[in-house]
C-alpha positions as CSV (number, residue, x, y, z in Angstrom):
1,X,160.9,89.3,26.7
2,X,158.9,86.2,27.4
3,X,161.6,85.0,30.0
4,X,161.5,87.8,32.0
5,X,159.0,89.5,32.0
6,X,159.7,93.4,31.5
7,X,162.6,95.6,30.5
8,X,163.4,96.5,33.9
9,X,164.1,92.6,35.1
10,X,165.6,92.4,31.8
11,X,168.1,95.4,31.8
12,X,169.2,94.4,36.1
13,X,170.0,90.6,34.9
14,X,171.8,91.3,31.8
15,X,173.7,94.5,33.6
16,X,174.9,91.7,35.9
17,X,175.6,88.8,33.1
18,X,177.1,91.8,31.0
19,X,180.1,92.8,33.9
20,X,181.0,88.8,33.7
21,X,181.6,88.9,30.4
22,X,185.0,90.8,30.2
23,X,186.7,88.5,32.4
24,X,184.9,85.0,31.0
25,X,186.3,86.3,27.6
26,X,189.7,87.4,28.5
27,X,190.5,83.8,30.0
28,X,189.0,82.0,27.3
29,X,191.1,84.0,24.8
30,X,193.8,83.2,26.9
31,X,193.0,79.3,27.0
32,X,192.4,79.6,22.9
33,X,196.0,81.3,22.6
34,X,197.9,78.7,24.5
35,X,200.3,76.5,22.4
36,X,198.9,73.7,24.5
37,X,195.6,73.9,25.2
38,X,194.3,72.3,28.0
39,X,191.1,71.0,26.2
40,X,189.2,70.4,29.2
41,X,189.4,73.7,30.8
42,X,188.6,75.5,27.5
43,X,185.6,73.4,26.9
44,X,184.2,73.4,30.6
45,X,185.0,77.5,30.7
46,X,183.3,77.5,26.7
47,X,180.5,76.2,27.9
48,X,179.9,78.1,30.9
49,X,180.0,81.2,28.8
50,X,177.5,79.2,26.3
51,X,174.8,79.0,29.3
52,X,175.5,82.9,30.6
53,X,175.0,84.4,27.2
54,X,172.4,82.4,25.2
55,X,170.2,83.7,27.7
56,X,169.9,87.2,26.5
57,X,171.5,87.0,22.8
58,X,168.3,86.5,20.4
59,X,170.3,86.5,17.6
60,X,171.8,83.5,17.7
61,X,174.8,84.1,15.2
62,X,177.3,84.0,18.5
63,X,175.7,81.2,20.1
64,X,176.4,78.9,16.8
65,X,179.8,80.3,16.7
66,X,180.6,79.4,20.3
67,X,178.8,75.5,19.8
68,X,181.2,75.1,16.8
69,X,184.4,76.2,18.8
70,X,183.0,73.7,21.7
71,X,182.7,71.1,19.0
72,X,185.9,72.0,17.6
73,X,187.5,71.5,21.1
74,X,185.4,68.5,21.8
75,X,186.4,66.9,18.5
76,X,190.5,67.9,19.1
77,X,190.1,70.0,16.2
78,X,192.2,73.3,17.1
79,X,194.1,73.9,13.6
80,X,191.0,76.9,13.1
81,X,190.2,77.4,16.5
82,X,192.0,80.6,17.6
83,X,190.2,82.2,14.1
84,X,186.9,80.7,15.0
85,X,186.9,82.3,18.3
86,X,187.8,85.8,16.8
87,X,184.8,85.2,14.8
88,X,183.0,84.6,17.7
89,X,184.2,87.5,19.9
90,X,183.2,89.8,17.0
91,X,180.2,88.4,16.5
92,X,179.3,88.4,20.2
93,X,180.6,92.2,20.5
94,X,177.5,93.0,17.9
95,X,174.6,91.1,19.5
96,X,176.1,92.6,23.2
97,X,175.4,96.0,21.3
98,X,172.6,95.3,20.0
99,X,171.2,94.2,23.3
100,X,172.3,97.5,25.0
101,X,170.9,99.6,22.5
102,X,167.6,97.6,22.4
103,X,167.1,97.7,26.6
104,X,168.2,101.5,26.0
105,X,165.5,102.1,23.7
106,X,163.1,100.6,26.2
107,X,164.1,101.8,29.1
C-alpha cells in the first residue's frame, strides 16, 4: 500500500497488470516448452514479466522462482527449467489469488 496510495489506485493498476498476465504466461510457457529455446527471447520476455508482477506480489515466493528460472536461462542451465517454471506458475496462481481476495476484502 505504500506505492500507491489507496485500494482504489491499487485495484485499477493491478486490474490492468492482471489482464497482461494470461498472454505474458502463455508465451513464456511456450518459449520454456520449446526443444530449442531461444535463450534470449525467454530471458528478455522472463524479465519483463519479473518487472510487471513484483510490483504488486508481496509475497515474494514467485518473484524468487522467476529470478532462478532467469538465472537458470542466463546460466544455460535448462535440464530443470520447464519444472521450475511449473513451480513458478503455481506459485504465482496463489499470490495472484491472494492479491484479488485481499483488494476484494478492501474494496
Amino acid at each position: 500500500m505504500d506505492r500507491f496510495g489507496d485500494v482504489e489506485f491499487l485495484a485499477e493498476l493491478w486490474q490492468k497488470a492482471r489482464g497482461e498476465l494470461p498472454g505474458r504466461l502463455e508465451t513464456l510457457h511456450q518459449l520454456v516448452a520449446q526443444e530449442e529455446k531461444d535463450v534470449d527471447r525467454l530471458g528478455d520476455r522472463m524479465h519483463k514479466l519479473r518487472g510487471l508482477v513484483s510490483n504488486f506480489l508481496t509475497e515474494k515466493k514467485a518473484i524468487g522462482l522467476l529470478v532462478t528460472c532467469e538465472k537458470q536461462v542466463e546460466r544455460g542451465e535448462l535440464s530443470t527449467l520447464e519444472s521450475r517454471w511449473e513451480e513458478f506458475e503455481s506459485q504465482l496462481q496463489s499470490e495472484v489469488k491472494n492479491l484479488d481476495d485481499w483488494i476484494a476484502s478492501r474494496s
